[in-house]
C-alpha positions in Angstrom: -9.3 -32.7 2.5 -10.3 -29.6 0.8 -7.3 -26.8 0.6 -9.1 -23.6 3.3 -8.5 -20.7 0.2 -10.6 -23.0 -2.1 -13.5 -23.3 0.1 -13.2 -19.9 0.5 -11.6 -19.2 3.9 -8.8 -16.5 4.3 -6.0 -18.5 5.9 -4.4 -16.3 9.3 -1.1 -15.3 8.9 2.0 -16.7 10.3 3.0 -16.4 13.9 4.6 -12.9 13.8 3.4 -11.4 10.7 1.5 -8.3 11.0 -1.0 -7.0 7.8 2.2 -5.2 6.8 4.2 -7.5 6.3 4.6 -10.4 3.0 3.6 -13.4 3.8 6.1 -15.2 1.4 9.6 -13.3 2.5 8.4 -11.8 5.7 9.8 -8.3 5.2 7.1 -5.1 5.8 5.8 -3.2 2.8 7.8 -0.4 2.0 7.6 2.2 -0.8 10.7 1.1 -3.3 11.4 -2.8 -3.2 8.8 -4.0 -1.4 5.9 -2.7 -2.9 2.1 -4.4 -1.8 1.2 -5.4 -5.1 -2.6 -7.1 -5.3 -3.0 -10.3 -7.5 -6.5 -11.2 -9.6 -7.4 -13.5 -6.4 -7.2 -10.3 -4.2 -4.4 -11.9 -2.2 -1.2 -9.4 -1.8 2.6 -9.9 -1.7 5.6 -7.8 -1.8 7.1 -6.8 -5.4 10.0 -8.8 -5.4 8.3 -11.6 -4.2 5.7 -11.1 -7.3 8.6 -10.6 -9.3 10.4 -14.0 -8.7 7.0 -15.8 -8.7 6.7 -14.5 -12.3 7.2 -17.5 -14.8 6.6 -18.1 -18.3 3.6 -20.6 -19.3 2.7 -21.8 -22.2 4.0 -18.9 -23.9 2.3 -16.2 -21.7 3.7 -14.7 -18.3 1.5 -15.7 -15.1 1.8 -15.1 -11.1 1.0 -18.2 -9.3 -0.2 -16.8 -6.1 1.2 -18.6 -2.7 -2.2 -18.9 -1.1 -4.4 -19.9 -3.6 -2.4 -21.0 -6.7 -5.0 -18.8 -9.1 -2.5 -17.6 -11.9 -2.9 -13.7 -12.5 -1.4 -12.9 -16.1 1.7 -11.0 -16.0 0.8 -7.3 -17.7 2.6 -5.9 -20.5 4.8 -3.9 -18.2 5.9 -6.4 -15.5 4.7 -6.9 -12.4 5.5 -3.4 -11.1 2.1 -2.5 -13.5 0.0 -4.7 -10.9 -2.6 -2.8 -8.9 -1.2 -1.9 -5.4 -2.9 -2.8 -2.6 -4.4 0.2 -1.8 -5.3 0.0 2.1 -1.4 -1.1 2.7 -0.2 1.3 0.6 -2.4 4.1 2.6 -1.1 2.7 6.0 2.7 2.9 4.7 2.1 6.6 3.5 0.2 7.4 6.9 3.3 5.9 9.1 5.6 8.2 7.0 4.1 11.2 7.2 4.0 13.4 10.1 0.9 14.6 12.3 -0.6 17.4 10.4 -1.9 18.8 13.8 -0.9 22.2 14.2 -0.9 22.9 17.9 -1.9 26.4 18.3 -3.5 27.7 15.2 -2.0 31.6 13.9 -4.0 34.5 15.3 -3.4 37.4 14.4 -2.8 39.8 17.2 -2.6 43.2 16.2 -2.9 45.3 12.8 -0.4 46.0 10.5 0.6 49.8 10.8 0.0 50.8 7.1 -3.7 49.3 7.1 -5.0 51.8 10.4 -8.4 53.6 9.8 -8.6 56.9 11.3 -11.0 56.8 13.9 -12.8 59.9 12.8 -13.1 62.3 9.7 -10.7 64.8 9.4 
C-alpha cells in the first residue's frame, strides 16, 4: 500500500491538534522556541523539532521531514535560516496583538484660543 503524502494526499492531523500546533511535539507555534519553520516539501514543524531532526548525511546536513521523509538540506545558518511558515506566523502575530479599533475616533470640539479669526475688519 502506497504511503497517503506520496500519492499526494495531505494527511489530517492528530486528534487534538489544531493548525497551530506541531505535529511532531504537540506544542503551539510561538515566537522564540517554537518557531513554524516550512521544509522544501511545504510541510511545517516547530524549530526545535527541525532542529533535532537535523542530522548529518553523507557529509551534508539534511531535515528528514516526519510526513513525507523528503530531505530539505540544512542551510549554512542552521535551521533557524529556514523560511517560516508565513500564514502561522501571521496568525501568532494577529493573536498577540491587540484590536486596533479605536472606539470613538478624536473630534475636535472647539478651537484653540490663539487660532480665533475676528469676525469682522477692524
Amino acid at each position: 500500500m502506497q504511503d497517503a503524502a506520496v500519492q499526494g494526499h495531505e494527511e489530517a492531523p492528530a486528534a487534538g491538534v489544531t493548525r497551530g500546533d506541531c505535529i511532531v511535539c504537540y506544542s503551539a507555534y510561538d515566537l522564540t522556541q517554537h518557531l513554524p519553520r516550512r521544509l522544501y516539501c511545504g510541510h511545517t514543524f516547530c524549530q526545535a523539532c527541525v532542529r533535532r531532526l537535523d542530522t548529518p548525511a553523507h557529509e551534508q546536513r539534511r531535515i528528514p521531514c516526519p510526513q513525507c521523509r523528503q530531505s530539505t538540506p540544512t542551510p549554512r545558518g542552521g535551521p533557524a535560516m529556514l523560511d517560516l511558515d508565513l500564514a502561522a506566523f501571521l496568525a501568532i502575530e494577529a493573536e498577540r496583538e491587540p484590536s486596533r479599533v479605536d472606539p470613538q475616533p478624536h473630534a475636535i470640539t472647539r478651537q484653540p484660543a490663539g487660532l480665533r479669526l475676528p469676525l469682522s475688519p477692524q
